[in-house]
C-alpha positions as CSV (number, residue, x, y, z in Angstrom):
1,X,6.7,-16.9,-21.7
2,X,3.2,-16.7,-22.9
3,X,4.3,-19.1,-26.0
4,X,6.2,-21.4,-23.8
5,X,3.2,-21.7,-21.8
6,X,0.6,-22.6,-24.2
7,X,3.2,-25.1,-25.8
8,X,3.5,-26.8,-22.6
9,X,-0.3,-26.9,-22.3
10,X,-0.5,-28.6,-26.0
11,X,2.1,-31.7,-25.2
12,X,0.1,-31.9,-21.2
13,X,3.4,-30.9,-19.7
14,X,4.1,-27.9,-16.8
15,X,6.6,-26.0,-16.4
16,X,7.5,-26.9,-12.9
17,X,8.1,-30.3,-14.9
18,X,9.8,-28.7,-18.1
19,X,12.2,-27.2,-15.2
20,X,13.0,-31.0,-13.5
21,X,13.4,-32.3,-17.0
22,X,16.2,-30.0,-17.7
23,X,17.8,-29.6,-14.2
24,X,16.7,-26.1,-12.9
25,X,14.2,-25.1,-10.6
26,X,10.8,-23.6,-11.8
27,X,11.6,-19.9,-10.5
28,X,14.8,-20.3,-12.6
29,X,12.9,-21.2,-16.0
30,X,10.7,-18.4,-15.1
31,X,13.4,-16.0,-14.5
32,X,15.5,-17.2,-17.6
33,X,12.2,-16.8,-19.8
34,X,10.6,-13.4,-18.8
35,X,14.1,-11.9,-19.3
36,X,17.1,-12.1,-21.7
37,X,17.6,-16.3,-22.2
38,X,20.9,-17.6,-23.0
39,X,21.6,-19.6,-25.9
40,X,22.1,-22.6,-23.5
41,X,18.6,-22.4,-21.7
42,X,16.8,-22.1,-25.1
43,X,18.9,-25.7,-26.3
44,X,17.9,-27.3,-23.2
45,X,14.4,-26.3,-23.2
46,X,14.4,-27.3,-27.2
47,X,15.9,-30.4,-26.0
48,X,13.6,-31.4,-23.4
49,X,11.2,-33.0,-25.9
50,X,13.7,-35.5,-28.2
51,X,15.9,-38.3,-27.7
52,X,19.4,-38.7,-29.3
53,X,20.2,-42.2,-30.9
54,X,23.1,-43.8,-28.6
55,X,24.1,-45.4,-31.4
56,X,23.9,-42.8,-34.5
57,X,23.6,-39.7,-33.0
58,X,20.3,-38.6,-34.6
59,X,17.9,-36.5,-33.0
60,X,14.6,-37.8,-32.9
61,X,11.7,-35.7,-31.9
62,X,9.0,-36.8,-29.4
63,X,5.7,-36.1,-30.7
64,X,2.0,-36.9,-29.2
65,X,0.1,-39.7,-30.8
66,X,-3.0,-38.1,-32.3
């Protein structure tokens, strides 16, 4: 969790927001993350931060302007 956590610090996000942004509550993310994740949680939190095209299907990545 401790990764996850200074990730979300890096891109000015929290995980009570991660959680809306995938559909779960924050005790769940917590709970998923400080045991055993499933393959599923781990795509949807990788997920969380890019945008398929509608139209191609490519994944694009959301970065932070620097």
């Amino acid at each position: 969790m401790l990764q996850l956590k200074d990730l979300l610090r890096r891109k000015g996000m929290t995980a009570k927001e991660l959680a809306v942004k995938i559909g779960i509550s924050e005790g769940a993310l917590s709970k998923s993350l400080s045991g055993n994740p499933t393959l599923e949680r781990i795509e949807q939190i990788a997920a969380a931060n890019t945008i398929t095209c509608p139209k191609c299907g490519t994944v694009l990545e959301v970065k932070e302007r620097e």
